[in-house]
C-alpha positions, 0 to 999 in steps of 0.5 A: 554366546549360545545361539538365540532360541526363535521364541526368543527371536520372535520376542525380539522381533515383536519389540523392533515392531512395537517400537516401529509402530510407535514411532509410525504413530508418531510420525502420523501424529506429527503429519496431521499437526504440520498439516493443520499448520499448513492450512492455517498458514495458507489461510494467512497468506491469503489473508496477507495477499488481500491486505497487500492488495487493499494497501495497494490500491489505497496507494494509487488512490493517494497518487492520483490525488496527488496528480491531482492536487498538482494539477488543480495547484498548477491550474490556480497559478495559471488563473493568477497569472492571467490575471495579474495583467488586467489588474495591472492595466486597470490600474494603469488606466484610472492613472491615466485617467486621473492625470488626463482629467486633472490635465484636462481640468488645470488647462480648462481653468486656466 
């Protein structure tokens, strides 16, 4: 194989160079692109933090009308629960009452 004349080196050289720019452009390009990618996925995420956040809040507002609705469900059977004694006493009473008036009527007109 006879020796490579350097016209025939510097073609060749100019090829390896052409195709390493090429591809440099290449790469370039593909940097931009994953660049915007980032960006808009940065962008999203931010938007799925705020989102996440808002839930989260929605979340506590609901517990704490749960506590709530227990608490006033608790309060209501307490209020009952007093007064269920006085109704019972009431009526205990106009019973009594009732039978000392027939008593006291039966023995009066006798």
């Amino acid at each position: 194989m006879p020796r490579k004349t350097d016209g025939e080196k510097i073609d060749e050289m100019e090829k390896v160079i052409a195709t390493f720019t090429e591809r440099l452009d290449n790469v370039r390009q593909e940097l931009k692109t994953a660049s915007v990618s980032l960006g808009e996925t940065m962008k999203l995420l931010a938007d799925l933090k705020t989102e996440f956040l808002l839930l989260r809040k929605d979340i506590q507002g609901i517990e704490k009308w749960k506590d709530d609705l227990k608490r006033e469900k608790d309060e209501s059977a307490r209020r009952l629960s007093a007064f269920g004694p006085n109704v019972a006493g009431a009526i205990v009473n106009v019973l009594l009452g009732a039978a000392v008036s027939g008593a006291v009527a039966y023995f009066m007109t006798r």
